[in-house]
C-alpha positions in Angstrom: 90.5 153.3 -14.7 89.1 151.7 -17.9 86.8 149.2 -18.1 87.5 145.4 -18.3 86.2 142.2 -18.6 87.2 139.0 -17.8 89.0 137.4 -20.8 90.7 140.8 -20.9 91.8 140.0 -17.4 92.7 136.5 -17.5 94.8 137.3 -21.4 96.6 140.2 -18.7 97.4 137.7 -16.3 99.4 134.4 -18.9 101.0 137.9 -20.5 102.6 138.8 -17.2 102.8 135.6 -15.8 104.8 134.9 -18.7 106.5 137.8 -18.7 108.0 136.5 -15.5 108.7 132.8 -15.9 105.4 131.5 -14.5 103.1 128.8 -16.2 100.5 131.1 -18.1 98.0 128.5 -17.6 97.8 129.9 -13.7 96.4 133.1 -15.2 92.7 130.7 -15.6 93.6 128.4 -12.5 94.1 132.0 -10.1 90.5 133.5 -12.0 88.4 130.7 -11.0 89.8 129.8 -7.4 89.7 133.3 -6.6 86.3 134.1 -7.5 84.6 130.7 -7.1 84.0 129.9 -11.0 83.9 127.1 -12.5 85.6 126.6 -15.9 82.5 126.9 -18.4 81.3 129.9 -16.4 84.7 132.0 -17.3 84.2 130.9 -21.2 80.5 131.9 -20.7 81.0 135.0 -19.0 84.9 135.8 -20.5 83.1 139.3 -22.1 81.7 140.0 -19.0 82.8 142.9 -16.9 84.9 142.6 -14.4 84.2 144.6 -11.1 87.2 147.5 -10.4 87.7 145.4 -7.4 88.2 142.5 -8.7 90.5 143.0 -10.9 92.6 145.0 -8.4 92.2 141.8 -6.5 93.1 139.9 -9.4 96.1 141.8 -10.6 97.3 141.8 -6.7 97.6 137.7 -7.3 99.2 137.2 -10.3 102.2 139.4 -9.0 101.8 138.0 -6.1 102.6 134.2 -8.3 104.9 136.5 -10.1 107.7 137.3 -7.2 107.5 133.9 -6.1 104.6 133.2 -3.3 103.5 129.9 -3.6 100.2 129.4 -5.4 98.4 128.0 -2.3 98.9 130.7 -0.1 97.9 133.2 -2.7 94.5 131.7 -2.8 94.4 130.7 0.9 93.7 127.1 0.3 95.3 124.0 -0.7 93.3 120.6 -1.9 94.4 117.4 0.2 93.2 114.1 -0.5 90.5 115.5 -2.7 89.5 118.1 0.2 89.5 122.0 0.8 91.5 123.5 3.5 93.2 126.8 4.2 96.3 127.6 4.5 97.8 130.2 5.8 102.1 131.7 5.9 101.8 130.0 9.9 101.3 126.4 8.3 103.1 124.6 5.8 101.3 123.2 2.4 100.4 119.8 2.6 102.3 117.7 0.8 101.1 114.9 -1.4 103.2 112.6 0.1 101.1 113.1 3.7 98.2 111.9 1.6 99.8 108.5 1.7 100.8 108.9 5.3 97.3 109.1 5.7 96.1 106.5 3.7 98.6 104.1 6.0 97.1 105.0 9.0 93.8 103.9 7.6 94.8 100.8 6.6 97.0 99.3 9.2 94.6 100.6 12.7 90.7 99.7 13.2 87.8 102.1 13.9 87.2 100.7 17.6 87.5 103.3 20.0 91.0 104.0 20.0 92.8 107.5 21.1 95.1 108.5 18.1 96.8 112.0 18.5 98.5 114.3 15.7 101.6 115.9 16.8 102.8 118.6 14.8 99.2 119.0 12.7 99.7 122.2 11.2 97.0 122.8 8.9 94.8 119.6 10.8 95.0 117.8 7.5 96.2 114.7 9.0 93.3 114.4 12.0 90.6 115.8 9.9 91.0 113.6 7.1 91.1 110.1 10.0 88.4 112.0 11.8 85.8 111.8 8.5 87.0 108.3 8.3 86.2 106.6 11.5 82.8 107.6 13.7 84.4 105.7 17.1 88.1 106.4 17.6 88.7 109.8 19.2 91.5 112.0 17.7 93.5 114.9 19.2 95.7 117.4 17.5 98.8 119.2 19.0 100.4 122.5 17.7 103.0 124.8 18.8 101.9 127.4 17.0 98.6 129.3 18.4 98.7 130.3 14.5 98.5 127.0 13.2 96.5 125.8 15.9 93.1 128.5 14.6 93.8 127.4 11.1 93.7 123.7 11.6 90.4 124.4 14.1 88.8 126.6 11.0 89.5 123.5 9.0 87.8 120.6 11.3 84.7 123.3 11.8 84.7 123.4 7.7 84.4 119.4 7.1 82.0 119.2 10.4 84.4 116.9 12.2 85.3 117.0 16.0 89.2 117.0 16.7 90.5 118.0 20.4 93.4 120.7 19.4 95.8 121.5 22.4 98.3 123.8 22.3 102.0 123.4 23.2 105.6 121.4 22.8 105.3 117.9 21.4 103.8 116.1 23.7 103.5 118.7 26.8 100.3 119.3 26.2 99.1 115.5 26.4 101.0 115.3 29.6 99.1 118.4 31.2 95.7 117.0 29.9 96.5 113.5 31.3 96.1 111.9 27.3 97.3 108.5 26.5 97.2 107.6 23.1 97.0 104.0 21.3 98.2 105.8 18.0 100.3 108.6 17.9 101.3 110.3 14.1 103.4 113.1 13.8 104.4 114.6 10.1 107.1 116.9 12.5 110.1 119.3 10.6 112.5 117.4 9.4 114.7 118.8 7.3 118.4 119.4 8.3 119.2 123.3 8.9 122.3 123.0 6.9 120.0 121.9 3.3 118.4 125.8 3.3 120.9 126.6 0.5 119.7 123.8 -1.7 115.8 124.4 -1.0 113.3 125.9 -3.4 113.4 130.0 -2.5 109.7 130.1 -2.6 109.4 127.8 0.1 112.1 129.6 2.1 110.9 132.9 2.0 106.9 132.4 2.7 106.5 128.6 4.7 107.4 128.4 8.4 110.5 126.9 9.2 109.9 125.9 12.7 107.5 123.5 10.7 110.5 122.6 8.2 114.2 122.3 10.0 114.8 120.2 12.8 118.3 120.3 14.3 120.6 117.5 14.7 120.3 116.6 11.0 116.8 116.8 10.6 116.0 113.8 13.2 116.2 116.2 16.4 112.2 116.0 16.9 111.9 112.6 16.2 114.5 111.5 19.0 112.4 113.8 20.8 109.0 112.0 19.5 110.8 108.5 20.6 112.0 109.3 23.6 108.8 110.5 25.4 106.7 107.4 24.3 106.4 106.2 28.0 104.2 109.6 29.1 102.1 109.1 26.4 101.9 106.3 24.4 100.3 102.9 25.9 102.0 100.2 26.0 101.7 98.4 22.2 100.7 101.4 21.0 101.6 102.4 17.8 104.1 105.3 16.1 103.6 106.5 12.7 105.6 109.3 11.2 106.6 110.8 7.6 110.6 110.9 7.3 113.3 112.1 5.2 114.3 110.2 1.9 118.0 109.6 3.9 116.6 109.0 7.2 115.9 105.8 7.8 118.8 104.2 8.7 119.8 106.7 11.3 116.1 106.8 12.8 115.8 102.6 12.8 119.2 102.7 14.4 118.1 105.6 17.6 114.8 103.4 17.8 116.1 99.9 18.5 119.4 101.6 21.0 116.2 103.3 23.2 113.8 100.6 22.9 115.6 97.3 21.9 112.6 95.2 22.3 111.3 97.0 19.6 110.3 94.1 16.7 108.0 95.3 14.9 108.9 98.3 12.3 109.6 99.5 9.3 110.0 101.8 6.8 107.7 102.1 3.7 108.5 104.0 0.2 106.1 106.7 -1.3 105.0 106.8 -4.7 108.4 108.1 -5.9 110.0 105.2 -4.2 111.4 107.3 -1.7 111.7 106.1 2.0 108.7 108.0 3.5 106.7 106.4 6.4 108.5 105.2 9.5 106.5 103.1 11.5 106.4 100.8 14.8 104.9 99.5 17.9 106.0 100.8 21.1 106.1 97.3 23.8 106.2 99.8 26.6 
């Protein structure tokens, strides 16, 4: 095999990944992420050779981008609120909408000692990102998936936070560990099963879709989330949880019918304007 250096590599790469109705531009993006360089040093070094395994390496990605793997999971991470973290095919890509889920959280609950569990955390973006927040509320994370579970652990150990991670159904694992929470967040699958046909293939084919569709029209888990409160939740507690753009009339309307004392709640809009965070307290 003949010889090549980098700019040959990366002018390889925007051909074929134009060739197959992919930004060209990734061609750069997939050259630095994979290899750790920064922009300057691939103009610096662009007549440098590349090493044979390398570019096998290389070439492998950008027909990987090519059939239609998301970017993220060709380069085993994903950036999320400014931060690292690796994903894997077992967790889903964090959204930029969770950011503001996040950023929510933050703002409406104090750093005083309080329990605040993730339920659902995938990746761990949600706890890990609290965690570097706040130095005296303790956070837990819960994941069905043993697979999810070691990525989101790998991803605490990586930004040198603590997070308790159980294992298990929603909030089965709380109850076996005796955990009452003052905050419980949960970014759970909500998508109805009958919207597959309309979803981007990509995202069918290589994201998990026990973290994606929920039944009964996407709000099975969060009847699920809301009707378990009283094992796990203490009374005034709080319940914050990403939605659906179209869910929040059916999910204000199952909230107050279980828990009619319920009077403080609310639904907030992301960036888009899209009804995104569902939120309340929980009287007990």
């Amino acid at each position: 095999m003949p010889s090549s250096n980098y700019g040959e590599a990366i002018r390889t790469g925007r051909e074929k990944l134009s060739g197959c109705n992919q930004e060209p531009g990734i061609a750069e993006l997939l050259m630095s992420d994979l290899f750790s360089m920064t922009k300057t040093e691939l103009m610096l070094g662009a007549r440098d050779e590349i090493p044979a395994a390398d570019k096998a390496h290389y070439d492998e990605a950008v027909g990987r981008v090519c059939a239609g793997e998301p970017y993220q999971y060709v380069v085993g991470f994903s950036w999320f609120y400014g931060e690292k973290f690796k994903v894997t095919e077992d967790t889903l890509i964090p959204r930029n909408e969770t950011e503001e889920l996040v950023l929510f959280v933050l703002e409406h609950e104090s750093d005083d000692g309080r329990t605040v569990v993730d339920i659902g955390t995938g990746t761990g973006v949600i706890p890990v990102m609290l965690q570097k927040e706040w130095s005296e509320n303790t956070v837990i994370a819960t994941d069905i998936s043993p697979a999810a579970r070691q990525v989101a652990e790998e991803n605490a150990a990586a930004h040198g936070v603590h997070i308790t991670f159980h294992e298990g159904d929603l909030y089965e694992p709380l109850i076996r560990a005796g955990v009452k929470a003052d905050v419980i967040i949960s970014n759970p699958p909500y998508i109805s099963k009958d919207a597959t046909a309309i979803m981007t293939p990509s995202v069918i084919r290589h994201e998990p879709h026990e973290a994606l569709f929920a039944d009964d029209s996407g709000l099975g888990m969060y009847k699920r989330l809301i009707d378990g409160l009283p094992d796990v939740l203490n009374a005034g507690g709080r319940v914050y949880c990403e939605i659906g753009f179209d869910q929040k009339a059916p999910l204000l309307e199952y909230l107050l019918e279980k828990w009619p004392g319920t009077d403080h709640y609310g639904v907030v809009k992301d960036i888009n304007q899209q009804d995104r965070i569902f939120y309340f307290t929980w009287e007990g």
